[in-house]
DRENDO-1510 file (C-alpha; in Angstrom, 1 decimal, always signed):
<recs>
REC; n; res; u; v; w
REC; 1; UNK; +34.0; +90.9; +212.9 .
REC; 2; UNK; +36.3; +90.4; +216.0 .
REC; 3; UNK; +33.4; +90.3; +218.6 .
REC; 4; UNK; +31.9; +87.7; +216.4 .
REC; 5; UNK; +34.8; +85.2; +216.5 .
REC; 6; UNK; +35.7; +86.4; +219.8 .
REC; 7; UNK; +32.1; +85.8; +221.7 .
REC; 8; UNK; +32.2; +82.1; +221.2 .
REC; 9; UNK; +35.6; +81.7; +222.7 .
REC; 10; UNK; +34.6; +83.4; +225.7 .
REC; 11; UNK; +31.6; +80.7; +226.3 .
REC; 12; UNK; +33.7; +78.0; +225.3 .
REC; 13; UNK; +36.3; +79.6; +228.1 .
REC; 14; UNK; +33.6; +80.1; +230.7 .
REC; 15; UNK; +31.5; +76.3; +230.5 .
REC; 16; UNK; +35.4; +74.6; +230.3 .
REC; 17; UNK; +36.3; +76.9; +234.2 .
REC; 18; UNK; +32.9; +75.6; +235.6 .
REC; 19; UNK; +33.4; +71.7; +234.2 .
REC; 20; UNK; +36.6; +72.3; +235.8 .
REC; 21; UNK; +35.3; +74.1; +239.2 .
REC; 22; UNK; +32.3; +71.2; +239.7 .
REC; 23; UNK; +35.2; +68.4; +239.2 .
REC; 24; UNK; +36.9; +70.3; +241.8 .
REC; 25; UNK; +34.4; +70.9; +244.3 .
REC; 26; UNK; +32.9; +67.9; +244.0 .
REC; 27; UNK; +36.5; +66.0; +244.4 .
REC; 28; UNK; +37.0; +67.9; +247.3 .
REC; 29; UNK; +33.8; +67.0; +248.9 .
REC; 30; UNK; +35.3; +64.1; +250.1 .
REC; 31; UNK; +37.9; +66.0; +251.9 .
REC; 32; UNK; +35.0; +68.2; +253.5 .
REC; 33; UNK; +33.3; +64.9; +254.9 .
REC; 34; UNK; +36.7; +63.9; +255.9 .
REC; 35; UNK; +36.9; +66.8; +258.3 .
REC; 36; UNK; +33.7; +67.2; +259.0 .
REC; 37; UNK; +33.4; +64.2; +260.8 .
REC; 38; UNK; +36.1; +65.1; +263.1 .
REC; 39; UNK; +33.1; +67.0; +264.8 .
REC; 40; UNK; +29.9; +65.9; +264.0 .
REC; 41; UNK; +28.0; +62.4; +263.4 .
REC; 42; UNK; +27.6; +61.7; +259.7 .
REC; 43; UNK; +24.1; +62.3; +259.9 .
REC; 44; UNK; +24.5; +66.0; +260.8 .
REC; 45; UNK; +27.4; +65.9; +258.2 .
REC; 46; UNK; +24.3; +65.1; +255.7 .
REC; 47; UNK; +21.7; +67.3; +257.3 .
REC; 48; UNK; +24.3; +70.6; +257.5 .
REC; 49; UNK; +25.1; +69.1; +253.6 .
REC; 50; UNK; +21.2; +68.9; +252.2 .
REC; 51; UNK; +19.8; +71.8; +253.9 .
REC; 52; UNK; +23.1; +74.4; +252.8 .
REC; 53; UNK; +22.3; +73.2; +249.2 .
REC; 54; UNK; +18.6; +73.1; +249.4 .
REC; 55; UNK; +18.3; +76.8; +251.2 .
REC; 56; UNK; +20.7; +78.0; +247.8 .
REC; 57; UNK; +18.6; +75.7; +245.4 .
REC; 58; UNK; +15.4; +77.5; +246.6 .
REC; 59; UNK; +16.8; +80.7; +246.4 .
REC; 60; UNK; +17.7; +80.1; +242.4 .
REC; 61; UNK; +14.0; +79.0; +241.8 .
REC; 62; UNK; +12.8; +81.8; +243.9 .
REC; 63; UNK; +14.5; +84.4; +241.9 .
REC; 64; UNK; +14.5; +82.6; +238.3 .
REC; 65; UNK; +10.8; +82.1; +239.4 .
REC; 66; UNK; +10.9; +78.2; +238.1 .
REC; 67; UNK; +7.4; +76.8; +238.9 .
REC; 68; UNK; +7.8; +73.7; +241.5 .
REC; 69; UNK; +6.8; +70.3; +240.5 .
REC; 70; UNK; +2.8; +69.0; +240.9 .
REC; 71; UNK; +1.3; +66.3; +241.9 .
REC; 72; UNK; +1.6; +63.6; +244.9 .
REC; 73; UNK; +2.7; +60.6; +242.5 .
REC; 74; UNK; +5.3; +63.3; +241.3 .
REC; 75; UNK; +6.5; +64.1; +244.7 .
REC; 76; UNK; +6.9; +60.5; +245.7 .
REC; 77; UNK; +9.2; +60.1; +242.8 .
REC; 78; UNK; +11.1; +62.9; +243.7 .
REC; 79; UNK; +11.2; +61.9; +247.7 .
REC; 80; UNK; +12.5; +58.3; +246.2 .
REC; 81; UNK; +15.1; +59.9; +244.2 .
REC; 82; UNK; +16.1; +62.4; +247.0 .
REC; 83; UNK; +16.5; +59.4; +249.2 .
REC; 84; UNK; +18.8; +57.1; +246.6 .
REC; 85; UNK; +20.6; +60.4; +245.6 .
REC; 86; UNK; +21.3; +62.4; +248.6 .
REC; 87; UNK; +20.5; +60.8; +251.7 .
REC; 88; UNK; +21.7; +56.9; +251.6 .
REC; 89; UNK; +24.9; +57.5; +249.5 .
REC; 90; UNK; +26.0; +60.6; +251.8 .
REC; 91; UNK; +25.1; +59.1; +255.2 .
REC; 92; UNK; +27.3; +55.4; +253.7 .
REC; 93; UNK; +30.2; +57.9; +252.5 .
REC; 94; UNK; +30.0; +60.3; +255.5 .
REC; 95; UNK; +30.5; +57.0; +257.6 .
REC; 96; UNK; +32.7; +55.6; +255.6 .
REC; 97; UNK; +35.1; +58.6; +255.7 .
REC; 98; UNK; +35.5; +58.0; +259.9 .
REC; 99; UNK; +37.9; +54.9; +258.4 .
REC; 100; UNK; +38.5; +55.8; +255.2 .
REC; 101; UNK; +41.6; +58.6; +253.5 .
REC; 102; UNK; +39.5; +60.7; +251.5 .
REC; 103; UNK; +41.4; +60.1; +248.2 .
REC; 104; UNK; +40.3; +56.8; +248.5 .
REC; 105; UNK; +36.3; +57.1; +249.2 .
REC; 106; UNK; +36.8; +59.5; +246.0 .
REC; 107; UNK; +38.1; +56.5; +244.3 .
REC; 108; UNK; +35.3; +54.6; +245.1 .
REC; 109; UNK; +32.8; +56.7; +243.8 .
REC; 110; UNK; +34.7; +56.4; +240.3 .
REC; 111; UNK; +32.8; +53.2; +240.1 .
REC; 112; UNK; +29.5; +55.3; +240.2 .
REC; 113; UNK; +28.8; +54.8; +236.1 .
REC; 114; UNK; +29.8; +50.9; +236.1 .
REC; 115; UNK; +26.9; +50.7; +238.8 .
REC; 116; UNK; +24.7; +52.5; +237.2 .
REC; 117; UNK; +25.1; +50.6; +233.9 .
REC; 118; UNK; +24.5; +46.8; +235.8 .
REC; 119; UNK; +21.4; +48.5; +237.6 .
REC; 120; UNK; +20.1; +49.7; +234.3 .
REC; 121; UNK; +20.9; +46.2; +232.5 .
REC; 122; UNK; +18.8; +45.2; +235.2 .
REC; 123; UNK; +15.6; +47.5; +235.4 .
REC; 124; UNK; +15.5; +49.2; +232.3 .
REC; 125; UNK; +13.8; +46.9; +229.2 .
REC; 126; UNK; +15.7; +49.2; +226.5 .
REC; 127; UNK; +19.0; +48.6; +227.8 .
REC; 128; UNK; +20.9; +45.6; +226.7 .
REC; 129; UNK; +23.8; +43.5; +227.3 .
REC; 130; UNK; +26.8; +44.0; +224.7 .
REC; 131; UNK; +30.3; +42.5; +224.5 .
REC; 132; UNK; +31.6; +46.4; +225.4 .
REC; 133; UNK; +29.4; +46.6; +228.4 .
REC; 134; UNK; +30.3; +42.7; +229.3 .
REC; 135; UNK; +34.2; +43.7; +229.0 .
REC; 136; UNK; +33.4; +47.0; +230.7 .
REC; 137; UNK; +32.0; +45.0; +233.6 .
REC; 138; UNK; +34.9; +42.8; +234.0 .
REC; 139; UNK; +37.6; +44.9; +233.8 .
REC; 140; UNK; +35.8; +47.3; +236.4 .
REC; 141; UNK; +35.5; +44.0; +238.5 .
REC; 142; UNK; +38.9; +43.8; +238.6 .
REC; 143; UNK; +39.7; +46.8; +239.5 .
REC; 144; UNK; +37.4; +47.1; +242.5 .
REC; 145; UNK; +39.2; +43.6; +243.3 .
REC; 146; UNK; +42.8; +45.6; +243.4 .
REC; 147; UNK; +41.0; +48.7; +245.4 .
REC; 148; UNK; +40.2; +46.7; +247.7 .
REC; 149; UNK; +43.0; +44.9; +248.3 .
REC; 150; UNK; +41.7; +41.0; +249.2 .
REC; 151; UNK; +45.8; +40.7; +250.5 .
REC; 152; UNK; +44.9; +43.2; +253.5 .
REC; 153; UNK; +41.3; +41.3; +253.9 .
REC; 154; UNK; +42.2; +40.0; +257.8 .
REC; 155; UNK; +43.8; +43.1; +258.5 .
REC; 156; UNK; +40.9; +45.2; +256.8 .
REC; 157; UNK; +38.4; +42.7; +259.4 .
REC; 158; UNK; +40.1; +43.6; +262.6 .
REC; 159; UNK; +40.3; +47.7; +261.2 .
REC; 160; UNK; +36.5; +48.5; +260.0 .
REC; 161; UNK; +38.4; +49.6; +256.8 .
REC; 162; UNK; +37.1; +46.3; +254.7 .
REC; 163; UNK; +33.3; +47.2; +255.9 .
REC; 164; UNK; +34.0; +51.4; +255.5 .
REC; 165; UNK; +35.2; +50.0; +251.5 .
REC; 166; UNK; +31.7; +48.3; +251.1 .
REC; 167; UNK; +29.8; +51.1; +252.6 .
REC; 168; UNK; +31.3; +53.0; +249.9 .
REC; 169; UNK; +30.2; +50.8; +247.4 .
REC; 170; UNK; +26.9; +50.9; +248.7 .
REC; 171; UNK; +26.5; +54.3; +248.2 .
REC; 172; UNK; +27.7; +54.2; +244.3 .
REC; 173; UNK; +25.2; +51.5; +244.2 .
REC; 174; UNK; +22.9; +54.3; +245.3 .
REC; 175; UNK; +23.5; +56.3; +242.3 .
REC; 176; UNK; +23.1; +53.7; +240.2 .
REC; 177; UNK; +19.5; +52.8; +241.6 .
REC; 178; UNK; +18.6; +56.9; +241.7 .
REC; 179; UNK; +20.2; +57.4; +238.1 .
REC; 180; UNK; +18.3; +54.5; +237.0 .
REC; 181; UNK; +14.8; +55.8; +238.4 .
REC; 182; UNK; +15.0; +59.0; +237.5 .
REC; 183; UNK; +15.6; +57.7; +234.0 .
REC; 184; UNK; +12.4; +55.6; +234.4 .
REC; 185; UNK; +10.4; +58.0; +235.6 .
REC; 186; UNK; +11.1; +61.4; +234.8 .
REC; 187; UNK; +11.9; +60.9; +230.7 .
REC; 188; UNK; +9.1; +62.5; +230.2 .
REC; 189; UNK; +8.5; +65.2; +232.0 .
REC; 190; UNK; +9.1; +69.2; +231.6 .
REC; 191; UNK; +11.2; +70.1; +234.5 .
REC; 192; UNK; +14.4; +71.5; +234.1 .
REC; 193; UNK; +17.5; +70.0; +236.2 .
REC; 194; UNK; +17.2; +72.6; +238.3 .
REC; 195; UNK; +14.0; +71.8; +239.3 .
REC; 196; UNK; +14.0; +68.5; +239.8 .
REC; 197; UNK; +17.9; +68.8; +241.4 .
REC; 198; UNK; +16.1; +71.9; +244.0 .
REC; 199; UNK; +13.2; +69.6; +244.3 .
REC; 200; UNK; +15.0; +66.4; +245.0 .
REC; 201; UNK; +17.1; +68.3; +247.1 .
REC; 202; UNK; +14.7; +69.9; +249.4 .
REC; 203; UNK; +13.1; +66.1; +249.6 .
REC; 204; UNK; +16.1; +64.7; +250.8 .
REC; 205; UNK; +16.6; +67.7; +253.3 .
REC; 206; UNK; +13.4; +67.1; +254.8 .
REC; 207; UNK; +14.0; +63.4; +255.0 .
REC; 208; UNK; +17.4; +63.7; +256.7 .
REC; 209; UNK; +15.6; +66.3; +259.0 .
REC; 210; UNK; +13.2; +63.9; +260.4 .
REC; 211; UNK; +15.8; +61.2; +260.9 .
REC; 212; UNK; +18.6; +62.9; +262.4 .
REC; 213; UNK; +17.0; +62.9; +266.0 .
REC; 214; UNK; +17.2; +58.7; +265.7 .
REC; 215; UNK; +20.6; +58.7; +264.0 .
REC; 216; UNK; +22.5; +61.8; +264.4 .
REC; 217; UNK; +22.1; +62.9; +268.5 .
REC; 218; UNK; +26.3; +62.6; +269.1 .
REC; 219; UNK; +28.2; +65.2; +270.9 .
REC; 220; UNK; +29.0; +68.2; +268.6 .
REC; 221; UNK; +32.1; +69.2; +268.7 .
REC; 222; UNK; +32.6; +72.4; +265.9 .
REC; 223; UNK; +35.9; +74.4; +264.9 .
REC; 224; UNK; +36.3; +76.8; +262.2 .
REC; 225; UNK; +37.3; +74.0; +259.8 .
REC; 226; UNK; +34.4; +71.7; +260.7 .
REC; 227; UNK; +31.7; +74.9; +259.7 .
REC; 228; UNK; +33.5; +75.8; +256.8 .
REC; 229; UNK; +33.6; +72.3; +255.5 .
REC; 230; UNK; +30.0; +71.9; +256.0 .
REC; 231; UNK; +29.0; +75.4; +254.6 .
REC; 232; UNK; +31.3; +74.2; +251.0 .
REC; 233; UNK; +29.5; +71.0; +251.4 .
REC; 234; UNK; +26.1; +72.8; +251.3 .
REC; 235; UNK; +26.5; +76.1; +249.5 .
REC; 236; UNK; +29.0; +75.0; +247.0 .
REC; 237; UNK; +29.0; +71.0; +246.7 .
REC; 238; UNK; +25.4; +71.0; +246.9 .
REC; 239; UNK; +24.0; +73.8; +245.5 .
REC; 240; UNK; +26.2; +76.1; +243.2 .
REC; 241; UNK; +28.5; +73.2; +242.1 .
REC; 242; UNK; +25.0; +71.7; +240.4 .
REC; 243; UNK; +23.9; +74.8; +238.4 .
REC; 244; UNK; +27.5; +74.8; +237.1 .
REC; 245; UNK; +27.2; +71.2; +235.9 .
REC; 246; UNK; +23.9; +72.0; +234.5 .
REC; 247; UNK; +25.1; +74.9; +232.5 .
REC; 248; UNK; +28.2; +72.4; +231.3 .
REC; 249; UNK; +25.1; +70.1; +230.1 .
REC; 250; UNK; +23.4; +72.9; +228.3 .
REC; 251; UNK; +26.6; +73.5; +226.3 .
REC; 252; UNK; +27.9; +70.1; +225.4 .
REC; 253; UNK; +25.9; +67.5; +226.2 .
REC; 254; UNK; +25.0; +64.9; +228.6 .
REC; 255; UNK; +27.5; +62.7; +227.4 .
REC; 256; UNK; +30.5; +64.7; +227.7 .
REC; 257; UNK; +29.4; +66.6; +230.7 .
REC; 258; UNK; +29.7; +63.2; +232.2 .
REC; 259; UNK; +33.0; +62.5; +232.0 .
REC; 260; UNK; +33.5; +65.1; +235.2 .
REC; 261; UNK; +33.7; +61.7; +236.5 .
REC; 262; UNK; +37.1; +60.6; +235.6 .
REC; 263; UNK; +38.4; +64.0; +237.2 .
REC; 264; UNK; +37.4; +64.2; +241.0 .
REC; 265; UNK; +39.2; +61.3; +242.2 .
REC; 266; UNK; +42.2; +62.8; +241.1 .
REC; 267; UNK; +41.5; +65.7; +243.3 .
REC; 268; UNK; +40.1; +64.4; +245.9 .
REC; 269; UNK; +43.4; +61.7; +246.4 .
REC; 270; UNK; +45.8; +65.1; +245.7 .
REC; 271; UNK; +43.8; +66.6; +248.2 .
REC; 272; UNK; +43.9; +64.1; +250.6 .
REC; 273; UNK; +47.6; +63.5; +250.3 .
REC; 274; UNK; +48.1; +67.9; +250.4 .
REC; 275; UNK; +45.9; +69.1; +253.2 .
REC; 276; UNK; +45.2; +65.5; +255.3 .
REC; 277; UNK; +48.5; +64.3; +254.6 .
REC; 278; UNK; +47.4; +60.7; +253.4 .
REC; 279; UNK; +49.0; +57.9; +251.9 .
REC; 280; UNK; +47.3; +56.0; +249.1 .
REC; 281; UNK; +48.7; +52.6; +248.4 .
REC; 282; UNK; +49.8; +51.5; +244.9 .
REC; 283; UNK; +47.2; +49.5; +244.7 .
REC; 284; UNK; +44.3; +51.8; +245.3 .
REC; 285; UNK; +45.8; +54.2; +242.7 .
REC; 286; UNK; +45.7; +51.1; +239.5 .
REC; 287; UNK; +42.4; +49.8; +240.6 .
REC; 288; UNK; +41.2; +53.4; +240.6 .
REC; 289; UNK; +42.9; +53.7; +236.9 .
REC; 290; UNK; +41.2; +50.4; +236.0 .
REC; 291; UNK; +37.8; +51.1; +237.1 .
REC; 292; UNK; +37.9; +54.5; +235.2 .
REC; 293; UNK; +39.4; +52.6; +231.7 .
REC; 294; UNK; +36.1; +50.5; +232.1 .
REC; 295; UNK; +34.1; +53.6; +232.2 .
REC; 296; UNK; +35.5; +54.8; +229.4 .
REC; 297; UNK; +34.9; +51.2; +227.6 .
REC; 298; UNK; +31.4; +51.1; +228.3 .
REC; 299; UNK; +30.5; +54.6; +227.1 .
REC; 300; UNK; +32.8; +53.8; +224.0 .
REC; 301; UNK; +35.1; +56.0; +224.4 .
REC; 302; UNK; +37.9; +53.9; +224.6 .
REC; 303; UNK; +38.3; +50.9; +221.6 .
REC; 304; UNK; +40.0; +47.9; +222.7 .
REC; 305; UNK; +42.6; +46.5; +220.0 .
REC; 306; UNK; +40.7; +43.2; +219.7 .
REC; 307; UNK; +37.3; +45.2; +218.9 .
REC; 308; UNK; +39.7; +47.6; +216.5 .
REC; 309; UNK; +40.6; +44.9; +215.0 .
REC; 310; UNK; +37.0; +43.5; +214.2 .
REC; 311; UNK; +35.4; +46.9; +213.4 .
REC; 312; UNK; +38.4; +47.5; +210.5 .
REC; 313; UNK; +37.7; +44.1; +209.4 .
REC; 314; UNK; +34.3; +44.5; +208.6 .
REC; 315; UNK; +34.3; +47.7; +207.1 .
REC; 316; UNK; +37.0; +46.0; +204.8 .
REC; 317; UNK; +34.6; +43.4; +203.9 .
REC; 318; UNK; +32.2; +45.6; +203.6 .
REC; 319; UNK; +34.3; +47.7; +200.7 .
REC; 320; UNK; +35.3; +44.5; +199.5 .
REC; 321; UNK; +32.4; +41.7; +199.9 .
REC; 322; UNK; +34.6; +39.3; +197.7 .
REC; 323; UNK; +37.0; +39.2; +200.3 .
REC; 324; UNK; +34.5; +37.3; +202.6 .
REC; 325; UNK; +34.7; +34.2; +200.3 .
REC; 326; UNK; +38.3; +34.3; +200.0 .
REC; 327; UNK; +38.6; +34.6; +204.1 .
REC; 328; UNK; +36.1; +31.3; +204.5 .
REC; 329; UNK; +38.2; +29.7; +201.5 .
REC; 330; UNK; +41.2; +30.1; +203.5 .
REC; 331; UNK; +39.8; +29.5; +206.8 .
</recs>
């Protein structure tokens, strides 16, 4: 009787440390890039990044023995995806964090779901615009406003820092776009996410591969630091940080699994300020807290009063439908 109560607590105990651990390594992948670029251009941050997590990614469907994906149609999918997932958004962030404190590139990528919700309005024919999702959009607005800081805009002109911001932007925009294709295109199919994460992986590896020579000849200039960040970055960030997310999916969901969100900008800015010793303006910290309330508005986790209000007054009517006369009587 004891092992059976006991069994499930353990699981629950073990998915809760790996949510935790991929918040973690995945807020502190900004402090990674952050140091890494101390050394290296931010293309070899991003080769060093994709081919650490695609050698580990092989390895698991290697020994797993997961059969790869077939077809050319299927592998141009997945070489789209590897290039709006992997490649774009880490070469803008990895350039973006020569300007940028990491805590508030980590911010930034908070606003990776409110992206990917106006892409999919956009593409996807099933996806539709409601007052939550309008209000969501608005109050992220805002918030990306007060990030951004339009009182620092001259300042931000003379520094890089305004252009570093919307390079950051871009490469939640990024997501978005990937999110929103792999949606599209793969909602039917029979891979696993480790297959199609080794797969799109090892595309984005290749790609970066062939453009580093063009984009990424700098001087390297490597320390201890610099290796072990890019070694995290791949191994960890890349690779074993993913099959932990995917066994938090397995257990609970998609939709709670994706509220790892919310989490790693608050380690990646308690990094930042720890380790790189960084300041983060007030500002940056409430537009940070904004954008994440709008996440949580448009997945409906979070009920404004106003739409409280309305959603208690129609269940009234609806236990009372003789109220509705009275109301318009009144009104």
């Amino acid at each position: 009787m004891s092992t059976e109560t006991t069994k499930p607590a353990k699981t629950s105990l073990s998915i809760g440390a790996q949510f935790i651990a991929a918040a973690a390594v995945w807020g502190a992948s900004f402090l990674f890039i952050k140091v890494a670029v101390e050394g290296i251009s931010p293309a070899q941050v991003v080769l060093g990044r994709l081919m650490g997590g695609a050698v580990l990614l092989v390895l698991v469907m290697v020994l797993t023995r997961r059969k790869w994906p077939t077809g050319m149609r299927t592998w141009l999918h997945l070489f789209a995806i590897g290039i709006l997932m992997c490649v774009a958004p880490f070469l803008l962030f990895s350039w973006a964090a020569q300007y940028l404190p990491s805590g508030l590139s980590s911010i930034f990528n908070a606003t990776t779901p409110i992206a990917t919700m106006i892409i999919a309005l956009a593409v996807l024919p099933e996806e539709r615009l409601t007052r939550i999702k309008t209000t969501a959009m608005l109050i992220a607005a805002g918030g990306i406003v007060l990030v951004l800081g339009p009182w620092r805009l001259l300042t931000d002109l003379q520094d890089a820092n305004l252009i570093a911001q919307l390079a950051c932007l871009g490469g939640t925009t990024c997501y978005g776009l990937g999110f929103t294709y792999t949606r599209r295109f793969f909602r039917s199919h029979t891979y696993d996410a480790t297959t199609v994460a080794a797969s799109q992986i090892g595309a984005g590896a290749l790609v970066i591969a062939v453009l580093t020579p063009f984009i990424g000849l700098d001087p390297v200039s490597l320390s201890p630091a610099i290796i072990a960040s890019i070694l995290l970055l791949g191994a960890v960030g890349t690779g074993v940080a993913y099959i932990w997310y995917t066994n938090v999916i397995n257990a609970w969901g998609a939709t709670v699994a994706s509220t790892v969100t919310y989490l790693t900008p608050i380690g990646g800015v308690i990094l930042g300020i720890l380790v790189l010793h960084e300041s983060i303006h007030w500002n940056e910290v409430m537009g940070g807290i904004i954008v994440i309330l709008a996440v949580l508005v448009s997945q409906g986790r979070l009920t404004l009063p106003v739409a409280s209000l309305s959603l208690r007054r129609m269940r009234k009517l609806q236990a009372h439908p003789d109220l509705e006369g009275h109301h318009g009587r009144l009104r």
